[in-house]
N, CA, C and O atoms as a GROMACS GRO file, in nm:
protein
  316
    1UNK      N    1  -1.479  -0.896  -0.242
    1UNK     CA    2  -1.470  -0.961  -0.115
    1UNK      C    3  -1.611  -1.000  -0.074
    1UNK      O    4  -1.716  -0.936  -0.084
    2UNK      N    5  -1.584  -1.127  -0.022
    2UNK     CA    6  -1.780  -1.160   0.033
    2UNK      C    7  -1.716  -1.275   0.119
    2UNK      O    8  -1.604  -1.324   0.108
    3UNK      N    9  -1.851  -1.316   0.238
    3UNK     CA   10  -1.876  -1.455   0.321
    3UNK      C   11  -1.894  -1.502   0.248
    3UNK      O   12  -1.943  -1.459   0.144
    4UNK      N   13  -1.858  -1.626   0.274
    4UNK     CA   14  -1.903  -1.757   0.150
    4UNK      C   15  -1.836  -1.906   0.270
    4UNK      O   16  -1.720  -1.944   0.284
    5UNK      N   17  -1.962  -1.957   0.337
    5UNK     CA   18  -1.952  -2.114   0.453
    5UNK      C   19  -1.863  -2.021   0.560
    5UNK      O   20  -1.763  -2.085   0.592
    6UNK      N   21  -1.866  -1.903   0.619
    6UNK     CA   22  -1.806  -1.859   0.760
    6UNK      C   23  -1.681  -1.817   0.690
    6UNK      O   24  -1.586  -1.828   0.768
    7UNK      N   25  -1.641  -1.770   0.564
    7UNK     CA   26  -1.498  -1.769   0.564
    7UNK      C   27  -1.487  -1.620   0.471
    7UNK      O   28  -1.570  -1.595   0.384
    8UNK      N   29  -1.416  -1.561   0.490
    8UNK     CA   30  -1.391  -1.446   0.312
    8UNK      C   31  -1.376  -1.531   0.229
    8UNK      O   32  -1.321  -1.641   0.237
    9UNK      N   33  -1.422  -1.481   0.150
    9UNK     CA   34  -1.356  -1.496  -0.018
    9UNK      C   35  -1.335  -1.356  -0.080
    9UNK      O   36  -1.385  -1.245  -0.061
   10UNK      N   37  -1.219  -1.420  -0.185
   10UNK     CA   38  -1.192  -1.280  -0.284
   10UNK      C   39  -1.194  -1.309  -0.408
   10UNK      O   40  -1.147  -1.420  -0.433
   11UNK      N   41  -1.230  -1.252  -0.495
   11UNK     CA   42  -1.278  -1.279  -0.675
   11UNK      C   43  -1.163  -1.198  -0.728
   11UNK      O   44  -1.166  -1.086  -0.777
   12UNK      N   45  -1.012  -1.319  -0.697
   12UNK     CA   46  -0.871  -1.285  -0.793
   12UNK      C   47  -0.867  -1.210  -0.884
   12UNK      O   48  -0.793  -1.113  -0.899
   13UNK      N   49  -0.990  -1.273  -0.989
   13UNK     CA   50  -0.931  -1.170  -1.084
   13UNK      C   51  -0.976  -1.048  -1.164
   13UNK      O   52  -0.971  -0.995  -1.275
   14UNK      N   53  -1.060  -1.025  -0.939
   14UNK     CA   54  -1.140  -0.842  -1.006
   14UNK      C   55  -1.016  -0.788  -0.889
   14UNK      O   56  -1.022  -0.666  -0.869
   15UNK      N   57  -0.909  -0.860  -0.812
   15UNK     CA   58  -0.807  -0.757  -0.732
   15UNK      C   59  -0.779  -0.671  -0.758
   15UNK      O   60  -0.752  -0.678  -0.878
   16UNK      N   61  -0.764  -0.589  -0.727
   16UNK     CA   62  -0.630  -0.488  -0.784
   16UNK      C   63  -0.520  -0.443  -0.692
   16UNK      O   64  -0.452  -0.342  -0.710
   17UNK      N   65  -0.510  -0.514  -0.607
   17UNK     CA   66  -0.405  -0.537  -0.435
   17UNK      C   67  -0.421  -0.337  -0.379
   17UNK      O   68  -0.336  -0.261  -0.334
   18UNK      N   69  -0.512  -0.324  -0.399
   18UNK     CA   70  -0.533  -0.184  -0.338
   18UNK      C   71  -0.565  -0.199  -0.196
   18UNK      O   72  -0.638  -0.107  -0.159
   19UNK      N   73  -0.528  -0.310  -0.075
   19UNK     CA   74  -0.558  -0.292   0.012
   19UNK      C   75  -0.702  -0.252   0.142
   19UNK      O   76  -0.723  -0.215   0.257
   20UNK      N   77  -0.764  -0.293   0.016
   20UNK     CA   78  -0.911  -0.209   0.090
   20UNK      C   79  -0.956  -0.313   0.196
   20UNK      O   80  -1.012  -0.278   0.299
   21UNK      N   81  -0.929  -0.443   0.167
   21UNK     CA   82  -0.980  -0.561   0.260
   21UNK      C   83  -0.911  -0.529   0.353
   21UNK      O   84  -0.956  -0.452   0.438
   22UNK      N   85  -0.820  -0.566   0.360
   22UNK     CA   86  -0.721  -0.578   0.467
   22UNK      C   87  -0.802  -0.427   0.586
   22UNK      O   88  -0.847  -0.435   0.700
   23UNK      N   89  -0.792  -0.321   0.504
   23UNK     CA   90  -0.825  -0.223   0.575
   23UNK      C   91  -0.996  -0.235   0.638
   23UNK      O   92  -1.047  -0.163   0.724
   24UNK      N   93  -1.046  -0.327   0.577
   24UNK     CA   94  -1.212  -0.355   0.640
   24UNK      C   95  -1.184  -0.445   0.667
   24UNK      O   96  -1.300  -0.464   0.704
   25UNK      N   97  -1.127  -0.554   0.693
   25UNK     CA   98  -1.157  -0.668   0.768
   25UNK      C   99  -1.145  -0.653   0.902
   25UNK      O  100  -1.050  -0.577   0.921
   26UNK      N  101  -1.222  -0.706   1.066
   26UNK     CA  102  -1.213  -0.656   1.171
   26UNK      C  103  -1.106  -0.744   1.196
   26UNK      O  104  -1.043  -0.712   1.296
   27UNK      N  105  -1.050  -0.882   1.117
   27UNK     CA  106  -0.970  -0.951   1.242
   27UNK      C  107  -0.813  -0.944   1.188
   27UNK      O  108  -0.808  -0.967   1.067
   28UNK      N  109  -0.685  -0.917   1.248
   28UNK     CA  110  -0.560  -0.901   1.164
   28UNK      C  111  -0.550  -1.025   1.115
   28UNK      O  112  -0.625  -1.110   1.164
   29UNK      N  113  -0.459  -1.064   1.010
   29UNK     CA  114  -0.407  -1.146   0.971
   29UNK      C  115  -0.497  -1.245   0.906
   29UNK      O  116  -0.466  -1.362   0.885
   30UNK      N  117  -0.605  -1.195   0.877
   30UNK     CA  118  -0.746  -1.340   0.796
   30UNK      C  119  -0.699  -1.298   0.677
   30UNK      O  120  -0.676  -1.405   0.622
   31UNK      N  121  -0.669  -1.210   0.598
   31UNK     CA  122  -0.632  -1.175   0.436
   31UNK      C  123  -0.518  -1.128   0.449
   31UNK      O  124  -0.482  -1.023   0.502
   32UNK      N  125  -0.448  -1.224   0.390
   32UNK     CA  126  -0.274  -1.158   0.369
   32UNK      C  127  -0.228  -1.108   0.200
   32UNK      O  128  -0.189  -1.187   0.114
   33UNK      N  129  -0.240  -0.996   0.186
   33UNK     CA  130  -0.188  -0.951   0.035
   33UNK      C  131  -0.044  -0.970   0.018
   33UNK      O  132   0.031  -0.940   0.111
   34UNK      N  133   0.006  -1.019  -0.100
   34UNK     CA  134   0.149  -0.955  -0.162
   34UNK      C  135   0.104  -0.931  -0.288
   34UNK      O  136   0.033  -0.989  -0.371
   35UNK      N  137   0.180  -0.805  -0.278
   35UNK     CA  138   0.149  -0.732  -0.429
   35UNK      C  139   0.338  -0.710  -0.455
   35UNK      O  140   0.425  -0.714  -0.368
   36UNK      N  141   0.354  -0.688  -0.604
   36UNK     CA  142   0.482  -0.671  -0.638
   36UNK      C  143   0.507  -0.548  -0.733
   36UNK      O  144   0.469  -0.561  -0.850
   37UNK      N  145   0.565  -0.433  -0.697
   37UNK     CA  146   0.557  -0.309  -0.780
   37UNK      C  147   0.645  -0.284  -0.890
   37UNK      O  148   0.750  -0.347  -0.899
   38UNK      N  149   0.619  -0.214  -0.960
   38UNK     CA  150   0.693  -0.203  -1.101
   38UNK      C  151   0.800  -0.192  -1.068
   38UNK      O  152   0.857  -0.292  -1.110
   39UNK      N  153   0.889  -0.113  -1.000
   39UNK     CA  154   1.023  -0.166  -0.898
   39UNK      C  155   1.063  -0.316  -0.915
   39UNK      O  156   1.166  -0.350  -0.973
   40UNK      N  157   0.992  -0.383  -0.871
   40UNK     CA  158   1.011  -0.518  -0.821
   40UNK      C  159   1.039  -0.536  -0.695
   40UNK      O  160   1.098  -0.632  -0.645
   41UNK      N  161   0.981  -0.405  -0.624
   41UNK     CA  162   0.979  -0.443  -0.458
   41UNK      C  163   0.842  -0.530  -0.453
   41UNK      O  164   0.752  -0.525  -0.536
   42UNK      N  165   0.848  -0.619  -0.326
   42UNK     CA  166   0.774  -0.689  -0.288
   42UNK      C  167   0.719  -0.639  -0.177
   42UNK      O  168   0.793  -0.599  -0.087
   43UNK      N  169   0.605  -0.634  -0.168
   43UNK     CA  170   0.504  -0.514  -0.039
   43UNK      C  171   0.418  -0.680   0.052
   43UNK      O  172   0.377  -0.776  -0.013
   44UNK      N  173   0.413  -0.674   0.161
   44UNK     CA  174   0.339  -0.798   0.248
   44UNK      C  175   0.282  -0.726   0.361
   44UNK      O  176   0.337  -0.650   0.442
   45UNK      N  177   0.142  -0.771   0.348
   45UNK     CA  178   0.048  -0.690   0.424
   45UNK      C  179  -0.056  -0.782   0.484
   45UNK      O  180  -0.114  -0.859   0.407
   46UNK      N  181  -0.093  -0.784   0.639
   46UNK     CA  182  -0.196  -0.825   0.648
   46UNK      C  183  -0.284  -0.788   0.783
   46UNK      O  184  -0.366  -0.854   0.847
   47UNK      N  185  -0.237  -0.672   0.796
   47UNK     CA  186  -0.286  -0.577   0.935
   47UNK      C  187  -0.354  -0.434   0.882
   47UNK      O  188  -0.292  -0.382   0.789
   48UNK      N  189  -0.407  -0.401   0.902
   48UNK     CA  190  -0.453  -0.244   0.844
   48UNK      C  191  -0.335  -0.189   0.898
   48UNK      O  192  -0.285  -0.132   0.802
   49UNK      N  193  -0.221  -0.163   1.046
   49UNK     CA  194  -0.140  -0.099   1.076
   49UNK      C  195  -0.028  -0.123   0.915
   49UNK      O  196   0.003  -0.056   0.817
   50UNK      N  197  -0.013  -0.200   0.947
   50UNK     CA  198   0.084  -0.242   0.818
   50UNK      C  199   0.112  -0.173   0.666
   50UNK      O  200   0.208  -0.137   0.598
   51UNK      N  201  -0.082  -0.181   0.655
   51UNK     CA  202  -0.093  -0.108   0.537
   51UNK      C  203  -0.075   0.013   0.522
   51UNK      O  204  -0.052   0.072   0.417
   52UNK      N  205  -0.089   0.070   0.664
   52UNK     CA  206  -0.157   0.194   0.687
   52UNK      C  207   0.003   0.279   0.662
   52UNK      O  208   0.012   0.374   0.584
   53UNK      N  209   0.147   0.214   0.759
   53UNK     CA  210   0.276   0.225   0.764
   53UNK      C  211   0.351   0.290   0.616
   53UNK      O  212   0.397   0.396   0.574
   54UNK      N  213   0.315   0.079   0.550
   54UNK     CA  214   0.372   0.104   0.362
   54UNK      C  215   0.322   0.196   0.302
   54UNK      O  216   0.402   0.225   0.213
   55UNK      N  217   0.216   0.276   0.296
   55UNK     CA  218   0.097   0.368   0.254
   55UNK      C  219   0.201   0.512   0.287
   55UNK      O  220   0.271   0.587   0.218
   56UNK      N  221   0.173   0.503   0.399
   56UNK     CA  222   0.245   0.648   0.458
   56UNK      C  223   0.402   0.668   0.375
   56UNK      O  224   0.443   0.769   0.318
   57UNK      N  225   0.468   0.537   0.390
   57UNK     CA  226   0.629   0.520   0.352
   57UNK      C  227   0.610   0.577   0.204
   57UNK      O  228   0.624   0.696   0.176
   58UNK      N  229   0.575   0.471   0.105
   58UNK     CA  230   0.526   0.525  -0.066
   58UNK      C  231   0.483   0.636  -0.045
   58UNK      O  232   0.575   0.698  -0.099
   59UNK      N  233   0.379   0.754   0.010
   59UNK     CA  234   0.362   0.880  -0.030
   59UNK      C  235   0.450   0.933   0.032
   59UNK      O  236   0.444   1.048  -0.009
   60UNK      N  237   0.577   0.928   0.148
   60UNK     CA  238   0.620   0.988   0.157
   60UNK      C  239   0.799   1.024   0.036
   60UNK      O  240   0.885   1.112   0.027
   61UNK      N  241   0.770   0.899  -0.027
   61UNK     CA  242   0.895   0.898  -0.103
   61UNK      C  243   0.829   0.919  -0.222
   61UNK      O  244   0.889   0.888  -0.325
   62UNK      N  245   0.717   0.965  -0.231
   62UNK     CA  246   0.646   1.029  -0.389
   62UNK      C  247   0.730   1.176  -0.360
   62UNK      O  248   0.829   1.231  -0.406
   63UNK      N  249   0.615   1.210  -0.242
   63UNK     CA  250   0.676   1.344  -0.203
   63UNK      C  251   0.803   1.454  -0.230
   63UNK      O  252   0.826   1.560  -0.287
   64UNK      N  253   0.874   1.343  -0.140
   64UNK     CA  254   1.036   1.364  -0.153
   64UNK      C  255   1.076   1.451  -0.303
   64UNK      O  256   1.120   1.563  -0.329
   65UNK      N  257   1.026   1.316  -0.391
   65UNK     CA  258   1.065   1.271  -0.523
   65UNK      C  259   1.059   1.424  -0.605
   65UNK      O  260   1.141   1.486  -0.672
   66UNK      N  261   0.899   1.454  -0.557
   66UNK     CA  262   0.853   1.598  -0.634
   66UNK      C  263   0.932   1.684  -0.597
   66UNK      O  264   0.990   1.721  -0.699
   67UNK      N  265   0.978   1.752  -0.491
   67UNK     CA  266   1.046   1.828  -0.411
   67UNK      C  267   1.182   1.834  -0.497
   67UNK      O  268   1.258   1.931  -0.505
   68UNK      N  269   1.193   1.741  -0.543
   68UNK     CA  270   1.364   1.725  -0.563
   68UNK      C  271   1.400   1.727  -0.724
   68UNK      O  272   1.506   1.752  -0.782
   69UNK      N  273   1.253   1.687  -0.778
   69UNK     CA  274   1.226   1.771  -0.882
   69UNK      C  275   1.196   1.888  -0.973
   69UNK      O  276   1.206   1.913  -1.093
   70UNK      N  277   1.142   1.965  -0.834
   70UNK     CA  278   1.177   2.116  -0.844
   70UNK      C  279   1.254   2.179  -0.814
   70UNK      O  280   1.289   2.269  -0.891
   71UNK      N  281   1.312   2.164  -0.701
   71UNK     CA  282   1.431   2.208  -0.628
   71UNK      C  283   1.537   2.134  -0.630
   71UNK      O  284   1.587   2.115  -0.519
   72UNK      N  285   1.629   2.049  -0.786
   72UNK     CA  286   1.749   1.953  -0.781
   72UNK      C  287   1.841   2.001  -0.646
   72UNK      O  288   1.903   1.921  -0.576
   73UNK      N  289   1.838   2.121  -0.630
   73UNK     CA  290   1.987   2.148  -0.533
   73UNK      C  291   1.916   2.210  -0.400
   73UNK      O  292   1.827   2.291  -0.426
   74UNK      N  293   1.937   2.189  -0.288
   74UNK     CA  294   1.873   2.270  -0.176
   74UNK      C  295   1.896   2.417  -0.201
   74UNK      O  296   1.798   2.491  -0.194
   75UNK      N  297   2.010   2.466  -0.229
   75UNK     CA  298   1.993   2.638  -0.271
   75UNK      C  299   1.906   2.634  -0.368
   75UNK      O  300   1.904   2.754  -0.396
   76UNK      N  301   1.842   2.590  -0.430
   76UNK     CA  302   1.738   2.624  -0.530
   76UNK      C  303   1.632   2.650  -0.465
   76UNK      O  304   1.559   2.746  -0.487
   77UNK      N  305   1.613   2.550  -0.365
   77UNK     CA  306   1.498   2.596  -0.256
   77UNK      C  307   1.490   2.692  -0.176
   77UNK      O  308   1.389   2.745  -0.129
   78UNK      N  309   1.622   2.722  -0.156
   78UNK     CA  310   1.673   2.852  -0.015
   78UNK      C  311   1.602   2.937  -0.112
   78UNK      O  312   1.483   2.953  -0.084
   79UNK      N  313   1.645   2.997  -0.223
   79UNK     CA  314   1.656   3.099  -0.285
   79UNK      C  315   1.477   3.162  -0.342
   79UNK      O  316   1.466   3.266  -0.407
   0.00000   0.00000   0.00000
């Protein structure tokens, strides 16, 4: 990411849609990402709140994921 004539620029093809602009840029909506995940969900971002939201949502369904991998059945967990 750099100024370049009053404006951002971004060097495509060092991205890696990790969100970091979005999260440093001061003004909403000047860099809009879509990134597309091995899923084939489609993620659209261009607020740090936004990012900050989808961010929270994905680790919380990592989370989940582990949990339920140790514990398949809730009595597995009681116990």
């Amino acid at each position: 990411m750099f100024w370049r004539a009053g404006e951002v620029g971004i060097t495509r093809e060092l991205c890696v849609y990790c969100g970091a602009c979005v999260l440093s840029c001061i003004l909403d909506d000047c860099i809009k990402v879509v990134r597309k995940r091995l899923t084939g969900e489609v993620e659209r971002f261009s607020k740090p709140r936004e990012f900050l939201v989808l961010q929270h949502d994905v680790n919380g369904g990592k989370r989940c994921q582990r949990v339920r991998d140790v514990f398949p059945k809730a009595e597995d967990y009681l116990e």
